[in-house]
SEPA-973514 format. One record per residue (C-alpha): y, z, x. Coordinates in pm, 1 decimal. Layout:
SEPA-973514
> c2;c3;c1
> Y;Z;X
...
//
This chain:
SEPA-973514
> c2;c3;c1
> 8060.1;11117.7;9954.6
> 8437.7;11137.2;9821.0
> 8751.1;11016.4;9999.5
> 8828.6;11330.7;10246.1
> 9145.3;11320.0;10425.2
> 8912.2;11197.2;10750.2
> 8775.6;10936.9;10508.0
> 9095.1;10787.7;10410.1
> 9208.1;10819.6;10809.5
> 8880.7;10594.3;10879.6
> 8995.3;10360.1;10620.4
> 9309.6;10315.0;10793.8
> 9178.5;10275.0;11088.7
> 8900.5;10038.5;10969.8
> 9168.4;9799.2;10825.1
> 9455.2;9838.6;11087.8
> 9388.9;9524.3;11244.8
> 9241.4;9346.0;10926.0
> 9331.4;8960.8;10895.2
> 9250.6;8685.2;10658.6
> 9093.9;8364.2;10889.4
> 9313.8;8080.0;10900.4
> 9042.9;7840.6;10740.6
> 9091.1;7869.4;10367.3
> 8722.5;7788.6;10322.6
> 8610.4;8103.0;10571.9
> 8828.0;8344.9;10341.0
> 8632.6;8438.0;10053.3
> 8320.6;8495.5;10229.5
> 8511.2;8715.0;10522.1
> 8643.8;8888.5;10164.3
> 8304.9;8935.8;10054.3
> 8158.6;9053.0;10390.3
> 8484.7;9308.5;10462.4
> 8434.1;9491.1;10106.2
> 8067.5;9498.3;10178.6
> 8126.2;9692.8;10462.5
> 8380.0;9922.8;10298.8
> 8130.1;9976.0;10029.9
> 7833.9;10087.4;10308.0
> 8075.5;10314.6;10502.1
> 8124.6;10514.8;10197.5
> 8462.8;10429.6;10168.0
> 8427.6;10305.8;9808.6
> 8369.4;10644.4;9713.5
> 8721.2;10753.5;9550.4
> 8785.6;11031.4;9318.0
> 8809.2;10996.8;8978.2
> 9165.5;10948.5;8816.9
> 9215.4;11250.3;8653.1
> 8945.8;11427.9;8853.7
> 9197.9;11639.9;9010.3
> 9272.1;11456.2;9298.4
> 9400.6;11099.0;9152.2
> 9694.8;11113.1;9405.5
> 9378.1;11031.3;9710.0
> 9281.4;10771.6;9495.5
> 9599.2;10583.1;9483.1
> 9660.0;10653.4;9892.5
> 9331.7;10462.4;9971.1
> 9446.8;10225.2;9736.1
> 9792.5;10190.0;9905.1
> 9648.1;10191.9;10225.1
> 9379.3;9831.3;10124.0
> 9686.3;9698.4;9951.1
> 9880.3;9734.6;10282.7
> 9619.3;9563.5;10481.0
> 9526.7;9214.6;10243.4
> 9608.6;9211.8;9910.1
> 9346.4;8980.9;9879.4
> 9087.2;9224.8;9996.9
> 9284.6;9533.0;9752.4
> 9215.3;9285.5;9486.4
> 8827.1;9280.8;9524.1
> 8796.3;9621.5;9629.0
> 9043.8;9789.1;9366.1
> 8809.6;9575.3;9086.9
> 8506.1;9745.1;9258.1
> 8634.7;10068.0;9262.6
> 8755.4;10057.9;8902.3
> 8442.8;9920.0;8778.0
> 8275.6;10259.4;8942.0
> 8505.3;10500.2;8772.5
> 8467.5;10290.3;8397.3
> 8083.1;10356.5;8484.7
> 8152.7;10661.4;8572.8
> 8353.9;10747.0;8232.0
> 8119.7;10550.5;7988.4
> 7816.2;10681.3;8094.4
> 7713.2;10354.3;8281.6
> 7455.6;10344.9;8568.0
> 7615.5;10169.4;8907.1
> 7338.3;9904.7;8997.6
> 7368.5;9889.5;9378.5
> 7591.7;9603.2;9489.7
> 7948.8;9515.3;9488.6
> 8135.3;9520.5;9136.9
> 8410.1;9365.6;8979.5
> 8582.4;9384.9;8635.4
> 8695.6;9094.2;8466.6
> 8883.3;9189.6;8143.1
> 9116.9;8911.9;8110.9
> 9161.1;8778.7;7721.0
> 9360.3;8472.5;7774.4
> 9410.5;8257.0;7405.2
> 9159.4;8052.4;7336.3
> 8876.1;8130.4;7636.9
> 8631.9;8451.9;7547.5
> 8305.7;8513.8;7553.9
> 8070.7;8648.6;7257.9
> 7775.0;8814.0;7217.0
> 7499.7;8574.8;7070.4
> 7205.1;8780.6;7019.4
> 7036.0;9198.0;7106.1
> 6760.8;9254.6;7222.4
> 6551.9;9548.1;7378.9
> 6873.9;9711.9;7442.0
> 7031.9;9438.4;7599.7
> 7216.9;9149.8;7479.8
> 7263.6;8769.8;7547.7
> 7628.7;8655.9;7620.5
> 7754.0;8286.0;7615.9
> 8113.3;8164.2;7690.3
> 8385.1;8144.4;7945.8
> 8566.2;8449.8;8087.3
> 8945.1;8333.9;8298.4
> 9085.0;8490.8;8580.3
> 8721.7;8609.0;8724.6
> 8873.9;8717.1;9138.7
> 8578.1;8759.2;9388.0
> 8329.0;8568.9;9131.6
> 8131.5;8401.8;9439.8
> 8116.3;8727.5;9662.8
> 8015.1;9007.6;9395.9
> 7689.4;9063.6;9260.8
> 7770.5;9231.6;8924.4
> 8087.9;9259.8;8703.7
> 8203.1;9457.3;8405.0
> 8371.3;9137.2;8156.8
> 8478.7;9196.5;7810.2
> 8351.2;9025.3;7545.3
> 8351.8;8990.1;7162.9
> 8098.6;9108.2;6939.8
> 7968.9;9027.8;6613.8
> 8243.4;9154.8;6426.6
> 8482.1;9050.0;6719.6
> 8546.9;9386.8;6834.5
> 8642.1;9428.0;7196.5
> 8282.8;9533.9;7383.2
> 8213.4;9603.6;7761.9
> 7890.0;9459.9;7896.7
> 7795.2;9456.6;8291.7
> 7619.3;9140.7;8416.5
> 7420.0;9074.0;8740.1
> 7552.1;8752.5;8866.2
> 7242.7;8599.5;9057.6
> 7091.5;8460.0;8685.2
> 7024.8;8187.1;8504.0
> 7330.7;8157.6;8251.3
> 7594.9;8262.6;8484.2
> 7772.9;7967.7;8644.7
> 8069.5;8030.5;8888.2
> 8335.2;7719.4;8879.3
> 8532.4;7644.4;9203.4
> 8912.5;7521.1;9034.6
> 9183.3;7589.2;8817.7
> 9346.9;7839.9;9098.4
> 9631.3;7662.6;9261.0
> 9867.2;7934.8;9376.0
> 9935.1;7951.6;9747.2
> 9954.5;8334.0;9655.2
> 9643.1;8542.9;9634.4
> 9424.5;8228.6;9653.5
> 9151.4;8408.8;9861.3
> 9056.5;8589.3;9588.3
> 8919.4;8238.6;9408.2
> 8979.0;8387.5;9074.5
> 8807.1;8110.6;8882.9
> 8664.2;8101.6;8521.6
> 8266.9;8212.0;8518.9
> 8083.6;8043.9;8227.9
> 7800.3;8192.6;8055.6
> 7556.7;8054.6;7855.0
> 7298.4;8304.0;7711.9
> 7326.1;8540.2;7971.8
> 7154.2;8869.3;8018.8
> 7368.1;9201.8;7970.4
> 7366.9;9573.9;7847.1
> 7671.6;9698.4;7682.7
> 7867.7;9976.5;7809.5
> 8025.8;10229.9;7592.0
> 8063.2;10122.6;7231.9
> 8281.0;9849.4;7093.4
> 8655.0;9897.7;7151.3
> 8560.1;10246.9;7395.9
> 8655.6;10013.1;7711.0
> 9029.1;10043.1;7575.2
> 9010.6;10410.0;7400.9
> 8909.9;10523.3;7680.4
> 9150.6;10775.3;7881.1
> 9067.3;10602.7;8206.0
> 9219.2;10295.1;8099.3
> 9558.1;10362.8;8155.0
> 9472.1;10604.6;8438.1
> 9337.2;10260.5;8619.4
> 9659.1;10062.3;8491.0
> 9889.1;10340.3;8664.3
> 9691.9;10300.7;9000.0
> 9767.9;9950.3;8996.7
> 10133.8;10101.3;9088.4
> 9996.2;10221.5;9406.1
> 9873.7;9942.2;9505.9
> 10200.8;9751.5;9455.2
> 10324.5;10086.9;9647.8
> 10146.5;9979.2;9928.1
> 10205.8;9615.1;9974.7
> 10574.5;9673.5;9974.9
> 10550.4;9958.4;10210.2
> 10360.1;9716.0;10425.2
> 10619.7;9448.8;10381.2
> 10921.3;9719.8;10411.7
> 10768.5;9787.8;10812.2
> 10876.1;9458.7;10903.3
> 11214.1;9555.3;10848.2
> 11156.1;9913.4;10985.7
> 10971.1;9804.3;11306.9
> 11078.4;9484.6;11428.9
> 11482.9;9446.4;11364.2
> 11793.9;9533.6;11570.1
> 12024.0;9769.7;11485.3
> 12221.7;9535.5;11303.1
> 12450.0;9764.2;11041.4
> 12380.2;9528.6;10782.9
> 12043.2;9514.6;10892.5
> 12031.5;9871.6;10869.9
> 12253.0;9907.3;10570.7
> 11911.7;9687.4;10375.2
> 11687.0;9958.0;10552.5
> 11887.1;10232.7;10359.9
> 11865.8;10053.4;10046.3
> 11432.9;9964.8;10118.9
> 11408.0;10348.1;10218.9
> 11543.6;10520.8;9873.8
> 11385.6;10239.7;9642.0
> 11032.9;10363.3;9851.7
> 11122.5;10703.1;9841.0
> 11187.6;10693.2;9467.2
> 10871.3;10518.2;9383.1
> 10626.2;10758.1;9585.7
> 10808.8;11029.1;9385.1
> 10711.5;10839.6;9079.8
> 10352.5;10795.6;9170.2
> 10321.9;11153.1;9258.4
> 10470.5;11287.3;8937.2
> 10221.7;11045.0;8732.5
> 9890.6;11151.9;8980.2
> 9953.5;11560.2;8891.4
> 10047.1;11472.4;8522.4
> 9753.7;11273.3;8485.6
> 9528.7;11547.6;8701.7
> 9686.8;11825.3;8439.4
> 9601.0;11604.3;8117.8
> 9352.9;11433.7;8191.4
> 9218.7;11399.9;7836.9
> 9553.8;11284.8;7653.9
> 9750.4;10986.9;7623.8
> 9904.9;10846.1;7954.9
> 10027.2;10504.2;7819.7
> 10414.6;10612.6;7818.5
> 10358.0;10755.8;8174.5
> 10119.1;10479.1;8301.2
> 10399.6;10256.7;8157.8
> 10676.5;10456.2;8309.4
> 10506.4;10475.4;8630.7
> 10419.0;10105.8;8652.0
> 10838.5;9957.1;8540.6
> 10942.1;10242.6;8799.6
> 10726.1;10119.4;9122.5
> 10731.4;9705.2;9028.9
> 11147.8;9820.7;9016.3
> 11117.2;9939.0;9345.2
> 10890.1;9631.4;9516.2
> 11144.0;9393.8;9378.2
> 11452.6;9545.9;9547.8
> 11189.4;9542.9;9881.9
> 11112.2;9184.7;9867.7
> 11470.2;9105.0;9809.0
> 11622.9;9333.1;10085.4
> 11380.5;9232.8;10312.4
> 11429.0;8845.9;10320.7
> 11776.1;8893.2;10296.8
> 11788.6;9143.7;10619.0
> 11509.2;8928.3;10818.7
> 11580.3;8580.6;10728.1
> 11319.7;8283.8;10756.0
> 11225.4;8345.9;11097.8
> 10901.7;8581.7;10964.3
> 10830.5;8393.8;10662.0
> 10830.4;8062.9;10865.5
> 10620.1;8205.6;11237.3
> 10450.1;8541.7;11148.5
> 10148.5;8430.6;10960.0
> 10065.4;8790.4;10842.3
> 10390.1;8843.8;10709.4
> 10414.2;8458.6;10517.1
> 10082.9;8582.6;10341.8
> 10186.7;8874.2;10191.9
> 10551.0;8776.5;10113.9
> 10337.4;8483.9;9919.3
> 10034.7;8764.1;9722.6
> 10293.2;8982.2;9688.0
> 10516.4;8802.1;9407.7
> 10137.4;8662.3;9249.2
> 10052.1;9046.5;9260.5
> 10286.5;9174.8;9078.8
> 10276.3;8963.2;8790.2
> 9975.2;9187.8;8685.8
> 10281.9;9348.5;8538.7
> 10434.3;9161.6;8210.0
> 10768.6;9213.4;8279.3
> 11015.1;9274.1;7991.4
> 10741.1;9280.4;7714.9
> 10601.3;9587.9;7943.1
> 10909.1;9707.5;7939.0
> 10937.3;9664.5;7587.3
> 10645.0;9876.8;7530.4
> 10821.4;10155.3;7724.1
> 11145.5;10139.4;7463.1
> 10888.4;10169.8;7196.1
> 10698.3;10433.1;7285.0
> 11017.6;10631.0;7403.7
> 11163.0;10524.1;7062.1
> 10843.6;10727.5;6867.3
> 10875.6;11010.5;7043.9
> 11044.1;11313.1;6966.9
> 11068.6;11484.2;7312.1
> 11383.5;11506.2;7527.0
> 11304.5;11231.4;7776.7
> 11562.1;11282.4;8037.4
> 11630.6;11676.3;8074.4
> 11643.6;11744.1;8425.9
//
């Protein structure tokens, strides 16, 4: 079962009238449940990037992101973890995934010992969103000669302990992304050491992280659209919202047929690209839209506050000027005319 254009309808339908409960405790378990039942309706079932049809990928992922960011969070980790499985030769245990890849200076977790084809894992992986609702992840580890290795893990063991702190955004904070400790763990490795990041799929997955910033900010943007007078400066920040969207769909469209068309060479310059152009664009949202709306939504529309808070958390997936530093560089190296029309 792929992602039809009637599949991603139903998904947009399914989520139209998706909201968070109020209770912080409630949240991650109504998380856990909603991706669940995304997962049994099929609708976890995207294509491939660079299976010729990358640019349905990225709408379903727009269309999650546009609903809870929280939710986009969980399900764009399961979805990932599917296609990495998918690319590495990996069987998908049954259950709900997530991939937890985060290398933060001086937390990691190492392989301690092989056996029957499997291997035991001990230390303590950051950053670990949906930890208490998913039953397996994908988490990067170091091996014995500290190369970069994938391994998937069940959860439900003996060895795998999820903690409950260290998250204390307002932003995002359904997702509990709290550090999971292991300690002698059971796990099988997927693709060799350092494949995870060789991989072509890696930047294919770091592009589609554009769409989903795409689709918060298109969510955020129909506040403006929908629900304002006709106010010329009001409609003046409309213009502005309108081309910054307009240029960043073009973007994401561009890097979907590129990647479709090469779907076996490099895409880190146009993964990068893609990614500096879109977080551009979300940026000149957020600020046009507070500026047009004023505090009235951020202070009584509760859906709104919540995603003008994940939003800005969100999009700190992207590093900012060192990212854009890696663009300059890779420009730099290259010998093709960048910029012919």
């Amino acid at each position: 079962m792929t992602m039809t254009q009637d599949r991603l309808l139903a998904l947009r339908d399914l989520l139209r009238d998706f909201e968070l409960p109020l209770e912080h405790a409630h949240q991650g378990p109504f998380l856990g449940a909603a991706l669940r039942q995304l997962r049994d309706d099929g609708l976890d079932r995207l294509p491939l990037p660079g299976g010729g049809d990358t640019l349905r990928r990225w709408q379903a992922l727009a269309t999650v992101a546009g609903a809870d960011l929280s939710l986009l969070k969980l399900y764009e980790g399961h979805t990932d973890a599917l296609a990495i499985l998918a690319e590495l030769d990996g069987d998908a245990l049954p259950g709900t995934w997530a991939v937890w890849a985060a290398e933060p200076p001086g937390v990691s977790v190492r392989i301690d010992t092989r056996e029957d084809g499997q291997v035991r894992i001990s230390g303590s992986k950051a950053w670990c969103s949906g930890a208490a609702v998913v039953e397996h992840a994908l988490v990067t580890v170091k091996d014995e000669q500290q190369r970069s290795q994938l391994v998937a893990v069940t959860l439900a063991q003996p060895g795998v302990s999820v903690g409950s702190g260290g998250w204390n955004a307002v932003g995002m904070a359904a997702t509990h992304s709290v550090t999971v400790d292991f300690d002698n763990a059971l796990a099988r490795c997927v693709g060799g050491p350092e494949e995870y990041l060789q991989r072509p799929g890696f930047w294919h997955g770091g592009a589609g992280i554009a769409a989903c910033w795409y689709g918060a900010a298109s969510r955020l943007a129909s506040y403006l659209r929908y629900g304002h007078s006709d106010d010329p400066h009001a409609m003046a920040h409309l213009g502005a919202v309108d081309a910054a969207l307009a240029g960043a769909a073009g973007a994401l469209r561009e890097c979907a047929g590129w990647i479709d068309e090469h779907p076996a060479a490099p895409s880190e310059l146009a993964a990068r690209r893609v990614r500096a152009q879109v977080e551009g664009a979300v940026e000149a949202v957020q600020w046009h839209v507070g500026r047009a709306l004023g505090a009235t939504p951020f202070c009584r529309d509760r859906r709104f506050a919540r995603l003008a808070a994940d939003l800005p958390v969100f999009l700190r997936q992207s590093h900012g000027e060192r990212d854009l530093a890696h663009l300059g560089l890779h420009l730099k190296a290259g010998h093709e005319e960048a910029w012919a029309l």
